[in-house]
C-alpha positions in Angstrom: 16.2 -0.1 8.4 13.4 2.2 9.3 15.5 5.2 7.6 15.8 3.4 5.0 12.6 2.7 3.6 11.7 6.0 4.7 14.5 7.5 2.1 13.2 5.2 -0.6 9.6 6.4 0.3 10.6 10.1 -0.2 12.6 8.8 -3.4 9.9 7.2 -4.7 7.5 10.5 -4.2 10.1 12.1 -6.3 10.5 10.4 -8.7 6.4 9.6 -9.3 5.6 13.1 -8.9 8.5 14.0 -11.8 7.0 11.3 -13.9 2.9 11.9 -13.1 3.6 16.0 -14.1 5.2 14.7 -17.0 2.2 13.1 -19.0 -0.4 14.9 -20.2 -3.9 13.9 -18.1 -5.8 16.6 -17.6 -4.8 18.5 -13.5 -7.9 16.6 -11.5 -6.9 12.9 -12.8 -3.2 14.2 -11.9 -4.3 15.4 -8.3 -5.9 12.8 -7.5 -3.6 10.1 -8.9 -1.0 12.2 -6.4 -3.3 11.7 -3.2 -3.1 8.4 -4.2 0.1 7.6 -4.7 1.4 9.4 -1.1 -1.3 8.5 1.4 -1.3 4.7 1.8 2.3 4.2 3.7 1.5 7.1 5.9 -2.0 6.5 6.5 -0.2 2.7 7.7 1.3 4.6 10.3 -1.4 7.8 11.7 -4.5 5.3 11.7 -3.4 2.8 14.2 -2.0 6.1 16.8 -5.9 7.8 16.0 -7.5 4.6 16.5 -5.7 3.9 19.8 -4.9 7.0 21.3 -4.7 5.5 24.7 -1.9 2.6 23.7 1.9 3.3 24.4 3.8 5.2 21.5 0.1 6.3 19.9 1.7 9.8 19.8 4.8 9.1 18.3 2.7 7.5 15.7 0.9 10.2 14.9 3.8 12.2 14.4 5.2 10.2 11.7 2.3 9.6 10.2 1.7 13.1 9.9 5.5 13.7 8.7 5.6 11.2 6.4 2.2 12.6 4.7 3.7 16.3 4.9 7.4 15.1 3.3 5.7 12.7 0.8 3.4 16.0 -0.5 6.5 18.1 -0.7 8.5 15.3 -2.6 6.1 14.7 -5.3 5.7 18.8 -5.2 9.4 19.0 -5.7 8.7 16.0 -8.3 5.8 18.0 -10.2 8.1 21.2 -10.4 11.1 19.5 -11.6 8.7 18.2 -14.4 7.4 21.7 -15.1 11.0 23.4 -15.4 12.2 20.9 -17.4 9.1 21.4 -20.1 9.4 24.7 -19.7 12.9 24.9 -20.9 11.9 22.9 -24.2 
């Protein structure tokens, strides 16, 4: 289950990141719609671990907090390029 929701997660990057590239706001009201769009679900996970370090499993986490922040950047990175070589071809 958990694998699953975190491939729909990274889907979801994608595909928002493809689609937020795509329209024409201006690159701050982008950046920051970006932030966010990725940080809630992983910021779910990392505060609990930071605000508890001392509690069974805090580490682990931590460590998927901080994954899922790093793989949800490079999917809507991967999502904003995609958008950019596909106008570019136009």
């Amino acid at each position: 289950m958990a694998q699953i929701l975190t491939a729909l997660y990274l889907l979801a990057m994608l595909a928002a990141g493809w689609r937020l590239f795509g329209i024409g706001w201006s690159r701050g009201v982008k950046a920051a719609s970006a932030i966010a769009l990725v940080c809630p679900i992983p910021l779910l996970v990392l505060i609990p671990g930071l605000l508890h370090p001392e509690r069974p499993f805090a580490g682990l986490l931590q460590s998927i907090g901080v994954a899922l922040l790093i793989c949800g950047l490079l999917c809507m990175g991967g999502g904003a390029s995609a958008a950019w070589l596909r106008s570019r071809r136009k």
